[in-house]
TIMARKE-191110 format. One record per residue: z, x, y of N, C-alpha, C in turn. Coordinates in Angstrom, 2 decimals, padded with zeros to 5 digits. Example, Ala and Ser with C-alpha at 12.3 -4.5 7.8 and 13.67 -1.06 7.14 Angstrom:
<n.c3 007.80, n.c1 013.19, n.c2 -005.69, ca.c3 007.80, ca.c1 012.30, ca.c2 -004.50, c.c3 007.80, c.c1 013.20, c.c2 -003.30>
<n.c3 007.08, n.c1 012.85, n.c2 -002.25, ca.c3 007.14, ca.c1 013.67, ca.c2 -001.06, c.c3 007.87, c.c1 012.90, c.c2 000.03>
***
This chain:
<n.c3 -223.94, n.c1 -033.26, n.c2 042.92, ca.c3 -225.36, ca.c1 -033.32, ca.c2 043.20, c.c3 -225.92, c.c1 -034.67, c.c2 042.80>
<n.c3 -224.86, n.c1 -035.08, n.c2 041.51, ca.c3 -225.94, ca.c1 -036.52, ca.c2 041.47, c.c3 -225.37, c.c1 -037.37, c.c2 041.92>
<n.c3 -224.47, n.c1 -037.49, n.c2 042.81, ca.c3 -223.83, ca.c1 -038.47, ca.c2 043.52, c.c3 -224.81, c.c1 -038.66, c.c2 044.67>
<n.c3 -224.54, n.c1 -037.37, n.c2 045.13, ca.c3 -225.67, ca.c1 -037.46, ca.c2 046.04, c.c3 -227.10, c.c1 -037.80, c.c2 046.39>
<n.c3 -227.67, n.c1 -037.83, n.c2 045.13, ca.c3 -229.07, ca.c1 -038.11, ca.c2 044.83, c.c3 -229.26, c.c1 -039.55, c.c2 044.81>
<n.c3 -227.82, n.c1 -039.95, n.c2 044.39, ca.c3 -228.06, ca.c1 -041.40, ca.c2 044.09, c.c3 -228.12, c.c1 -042.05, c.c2 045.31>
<n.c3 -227.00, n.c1 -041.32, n.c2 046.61, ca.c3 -227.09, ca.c1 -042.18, ca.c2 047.93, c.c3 -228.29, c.c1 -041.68, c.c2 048.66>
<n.c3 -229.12, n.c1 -040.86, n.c2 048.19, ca.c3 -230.66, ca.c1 -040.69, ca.c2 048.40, c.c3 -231.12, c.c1 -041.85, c.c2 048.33>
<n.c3 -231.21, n.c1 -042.06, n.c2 047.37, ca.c3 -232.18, ca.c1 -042.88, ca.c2 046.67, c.c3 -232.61, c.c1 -044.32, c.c2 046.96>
<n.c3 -231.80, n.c1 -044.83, n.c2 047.54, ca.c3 -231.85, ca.c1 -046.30, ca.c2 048.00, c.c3 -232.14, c.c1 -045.90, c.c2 049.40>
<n.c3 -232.14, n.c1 -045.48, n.c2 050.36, ca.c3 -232.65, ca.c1 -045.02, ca.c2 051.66, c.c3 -234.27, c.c1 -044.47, c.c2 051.34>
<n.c3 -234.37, n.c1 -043.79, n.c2 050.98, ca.c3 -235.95, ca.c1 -043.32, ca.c2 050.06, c.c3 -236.38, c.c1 -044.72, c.c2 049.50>
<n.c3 -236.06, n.c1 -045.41, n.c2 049.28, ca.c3 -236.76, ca.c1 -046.61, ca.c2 048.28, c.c3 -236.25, c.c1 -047.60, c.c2 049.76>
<n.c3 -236.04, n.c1 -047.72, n.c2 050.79, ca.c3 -236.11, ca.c1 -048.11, ca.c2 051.30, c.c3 -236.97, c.c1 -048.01, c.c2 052.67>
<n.c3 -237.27, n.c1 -046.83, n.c2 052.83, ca.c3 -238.12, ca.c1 -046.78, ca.c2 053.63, c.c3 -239.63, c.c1 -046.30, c.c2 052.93>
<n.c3 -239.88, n.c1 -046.07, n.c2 051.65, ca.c3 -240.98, ca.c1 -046.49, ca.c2 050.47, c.c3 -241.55, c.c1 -047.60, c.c2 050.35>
<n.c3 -240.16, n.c1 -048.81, n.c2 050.63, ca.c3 -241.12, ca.c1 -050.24, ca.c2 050.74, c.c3 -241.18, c.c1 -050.66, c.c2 052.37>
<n.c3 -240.69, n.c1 -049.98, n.c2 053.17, ca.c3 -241.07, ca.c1 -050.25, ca.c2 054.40, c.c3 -242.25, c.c1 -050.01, c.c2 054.45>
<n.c3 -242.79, n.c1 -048.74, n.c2 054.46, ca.c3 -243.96, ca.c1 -048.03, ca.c2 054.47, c.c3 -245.03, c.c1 -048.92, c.c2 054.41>
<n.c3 -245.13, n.c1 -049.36, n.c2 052.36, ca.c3 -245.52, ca.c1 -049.77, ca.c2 051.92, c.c3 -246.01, c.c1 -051.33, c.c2 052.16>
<n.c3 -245.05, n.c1 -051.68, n.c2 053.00, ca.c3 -245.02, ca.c1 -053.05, ca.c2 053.14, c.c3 -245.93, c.c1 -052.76, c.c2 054.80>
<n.c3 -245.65, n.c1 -052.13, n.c2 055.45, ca.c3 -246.34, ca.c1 -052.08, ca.c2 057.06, c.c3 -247.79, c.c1 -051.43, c.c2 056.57>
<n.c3 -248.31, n.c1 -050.99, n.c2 055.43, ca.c3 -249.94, ca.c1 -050.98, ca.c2 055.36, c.c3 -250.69, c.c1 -052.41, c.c2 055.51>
<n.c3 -250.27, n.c1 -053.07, n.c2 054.11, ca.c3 -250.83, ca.c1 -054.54, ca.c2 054.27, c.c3 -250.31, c.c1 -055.37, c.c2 055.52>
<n.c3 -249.70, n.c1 -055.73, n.c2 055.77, ca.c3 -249.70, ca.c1 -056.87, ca.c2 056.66, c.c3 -248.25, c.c1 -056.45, c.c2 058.13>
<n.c3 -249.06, n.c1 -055.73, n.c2 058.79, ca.c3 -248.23, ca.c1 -055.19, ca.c2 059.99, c.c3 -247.16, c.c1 -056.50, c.c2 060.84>
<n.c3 -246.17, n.c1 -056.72, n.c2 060.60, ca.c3 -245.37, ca.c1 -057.28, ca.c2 061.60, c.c3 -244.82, c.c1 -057.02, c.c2 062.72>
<n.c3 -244.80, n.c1 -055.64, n.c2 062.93, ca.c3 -244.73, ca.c1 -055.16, ca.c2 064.10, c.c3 -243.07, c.c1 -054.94, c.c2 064.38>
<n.c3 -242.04, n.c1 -054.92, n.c2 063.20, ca.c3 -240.81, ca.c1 -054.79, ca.c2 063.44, c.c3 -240.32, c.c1 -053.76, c.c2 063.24>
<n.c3 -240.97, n.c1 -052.71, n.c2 062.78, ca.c3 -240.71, ca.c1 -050.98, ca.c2 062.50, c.c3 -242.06, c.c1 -050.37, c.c2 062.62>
<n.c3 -241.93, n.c1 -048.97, n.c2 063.12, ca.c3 -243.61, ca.c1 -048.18, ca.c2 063.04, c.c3 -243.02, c.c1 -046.61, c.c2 062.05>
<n.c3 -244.07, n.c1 -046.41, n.c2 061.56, ca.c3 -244.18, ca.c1 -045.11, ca.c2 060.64, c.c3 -243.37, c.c1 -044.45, c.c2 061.59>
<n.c3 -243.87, n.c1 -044.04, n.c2 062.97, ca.c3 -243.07, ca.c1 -043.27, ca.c2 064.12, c.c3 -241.55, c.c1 -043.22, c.c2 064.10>
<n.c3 -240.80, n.c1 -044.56, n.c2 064.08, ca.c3 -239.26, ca.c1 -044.71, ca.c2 063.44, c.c3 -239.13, c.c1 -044.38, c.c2 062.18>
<n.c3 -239.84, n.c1 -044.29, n.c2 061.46, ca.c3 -239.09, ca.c1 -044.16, ca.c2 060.49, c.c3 -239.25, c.c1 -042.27, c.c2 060.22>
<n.c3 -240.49, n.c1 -042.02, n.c2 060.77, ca.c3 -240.16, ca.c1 -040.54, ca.c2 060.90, c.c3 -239.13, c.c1 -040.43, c.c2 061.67>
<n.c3 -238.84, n.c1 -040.74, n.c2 062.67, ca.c3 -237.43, ca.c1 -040.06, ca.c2 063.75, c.c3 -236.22, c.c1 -040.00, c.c2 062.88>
<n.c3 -236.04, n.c1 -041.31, n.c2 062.32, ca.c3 -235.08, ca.c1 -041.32, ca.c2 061.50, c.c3 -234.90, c.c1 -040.70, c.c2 060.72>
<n.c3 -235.85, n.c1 -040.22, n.c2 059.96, ca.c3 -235.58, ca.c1 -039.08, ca.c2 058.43, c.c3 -235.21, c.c1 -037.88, c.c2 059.30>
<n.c3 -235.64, n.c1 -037.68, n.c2 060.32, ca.c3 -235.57, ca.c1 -036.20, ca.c2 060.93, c.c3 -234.32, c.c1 -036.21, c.c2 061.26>
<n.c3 -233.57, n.c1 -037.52, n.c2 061.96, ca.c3 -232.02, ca.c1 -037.28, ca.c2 062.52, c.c3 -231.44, c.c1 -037.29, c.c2 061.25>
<n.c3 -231.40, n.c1 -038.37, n.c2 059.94, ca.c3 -230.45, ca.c1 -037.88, ca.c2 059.00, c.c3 -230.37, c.c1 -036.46, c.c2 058.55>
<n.c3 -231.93, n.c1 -035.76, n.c2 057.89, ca.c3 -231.79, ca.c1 -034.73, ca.c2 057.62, c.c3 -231.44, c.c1 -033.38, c.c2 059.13>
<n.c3 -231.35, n.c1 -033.66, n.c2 059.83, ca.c3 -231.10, ca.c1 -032.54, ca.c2 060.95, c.c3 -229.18, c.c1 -032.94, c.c2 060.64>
<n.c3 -229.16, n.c1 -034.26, n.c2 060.56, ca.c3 -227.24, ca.c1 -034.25, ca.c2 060.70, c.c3 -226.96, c.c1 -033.81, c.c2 059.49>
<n.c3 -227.81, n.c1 -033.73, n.c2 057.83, ca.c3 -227.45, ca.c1 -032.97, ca.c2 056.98, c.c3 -227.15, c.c1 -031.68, c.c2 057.04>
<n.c3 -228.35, n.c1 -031.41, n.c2 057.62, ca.c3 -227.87, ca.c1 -029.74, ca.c2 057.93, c.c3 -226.98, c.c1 -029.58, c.c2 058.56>
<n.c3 -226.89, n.c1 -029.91, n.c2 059.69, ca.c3 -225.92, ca.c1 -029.83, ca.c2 060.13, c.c3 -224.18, c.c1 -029.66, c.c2 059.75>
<n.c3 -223.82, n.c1 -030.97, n.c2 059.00, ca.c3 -223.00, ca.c1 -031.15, ca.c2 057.85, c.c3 -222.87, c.c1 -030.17, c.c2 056.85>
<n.c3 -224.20, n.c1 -029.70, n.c2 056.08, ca.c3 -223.76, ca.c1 -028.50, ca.c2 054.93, c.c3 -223.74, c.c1 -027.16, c.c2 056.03>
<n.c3 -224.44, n.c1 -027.12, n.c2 057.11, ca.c3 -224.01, ca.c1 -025.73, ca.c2 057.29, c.c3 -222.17, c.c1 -025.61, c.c2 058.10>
<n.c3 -221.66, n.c1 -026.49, n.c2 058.59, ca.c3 -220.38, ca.c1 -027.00, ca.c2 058.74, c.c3 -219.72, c.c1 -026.58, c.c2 057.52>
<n.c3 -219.77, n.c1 -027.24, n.c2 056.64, ca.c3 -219.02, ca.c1 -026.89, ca.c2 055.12, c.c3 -219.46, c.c1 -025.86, c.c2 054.89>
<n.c3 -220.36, n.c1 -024.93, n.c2 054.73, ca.c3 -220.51, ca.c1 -023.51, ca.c2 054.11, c.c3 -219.71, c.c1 -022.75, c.c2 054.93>
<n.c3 -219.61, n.c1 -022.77, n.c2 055.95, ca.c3 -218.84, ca.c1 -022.10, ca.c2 057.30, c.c3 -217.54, c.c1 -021.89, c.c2 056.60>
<n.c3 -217.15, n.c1 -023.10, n.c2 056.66, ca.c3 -215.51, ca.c1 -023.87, ca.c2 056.34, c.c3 -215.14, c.c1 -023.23, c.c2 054.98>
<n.c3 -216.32, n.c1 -023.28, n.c2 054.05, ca.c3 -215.47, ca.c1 -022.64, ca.c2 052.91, c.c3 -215.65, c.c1 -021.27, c.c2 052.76>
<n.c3 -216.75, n.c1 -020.76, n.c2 053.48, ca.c3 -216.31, ca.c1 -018.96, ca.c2 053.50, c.c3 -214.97, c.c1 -018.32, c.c2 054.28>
<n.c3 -214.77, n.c1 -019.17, n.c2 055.35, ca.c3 -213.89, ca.c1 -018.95, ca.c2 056.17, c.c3 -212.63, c.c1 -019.03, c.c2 055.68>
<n.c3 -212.32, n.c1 -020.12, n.c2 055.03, ca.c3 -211.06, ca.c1 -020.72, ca.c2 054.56, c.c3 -210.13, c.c1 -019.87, c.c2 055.00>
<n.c3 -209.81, n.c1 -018.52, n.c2 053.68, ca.c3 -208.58, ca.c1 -018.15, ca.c2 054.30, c.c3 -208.19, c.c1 -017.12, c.c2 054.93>
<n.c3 -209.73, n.c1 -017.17, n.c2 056.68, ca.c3 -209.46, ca.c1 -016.82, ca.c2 057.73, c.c3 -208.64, c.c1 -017.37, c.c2 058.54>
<n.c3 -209.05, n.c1 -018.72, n.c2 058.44, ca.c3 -208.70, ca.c1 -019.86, ca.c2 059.39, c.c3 -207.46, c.c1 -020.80, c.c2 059.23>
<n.c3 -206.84, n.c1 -020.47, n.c2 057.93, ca.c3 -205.45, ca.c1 -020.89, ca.c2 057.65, c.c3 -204.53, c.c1 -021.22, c.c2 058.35>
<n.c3 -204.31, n.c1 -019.72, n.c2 059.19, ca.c3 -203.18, ca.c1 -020.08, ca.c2 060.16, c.c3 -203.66, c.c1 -020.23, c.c2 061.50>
<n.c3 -204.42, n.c1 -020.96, n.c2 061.88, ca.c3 -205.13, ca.c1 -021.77, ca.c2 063.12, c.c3 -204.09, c.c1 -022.76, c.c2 063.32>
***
């Protein structure tokens, strides 16, 4: 869990100072709009991913001799 938190964390602090940085002085090289899409595709491929692995390890030793 805290491995994980940690590769949170720099993606979160990265789009924190994006944010942050496109209030004051707009450059016009990212919009709030991307960066919502984006949180939505990582976390939709998370889920995705843990519900994959929960599958996989209830299953296990259904699926053995596959």
């Amino acid at each position: 869990m805290r491995t994980t938190l940690t590769r949170l964390s720099a993606p979160a602090r990265w789009i924190r100072d994006r944010i942050v940085q496109g209030r004051g002085n707009d450059t016009g090289d990212i919009s709030i709009t991307t960066v919502i899409i984006w949180v939505a595709a990582v976390a939709g491929a998370l889920a995705i991913a843990g519900t994959i692995a929960a599958v996989l390890t209830k299953y296990n030793g259904l699926i053995t001799g596959i």
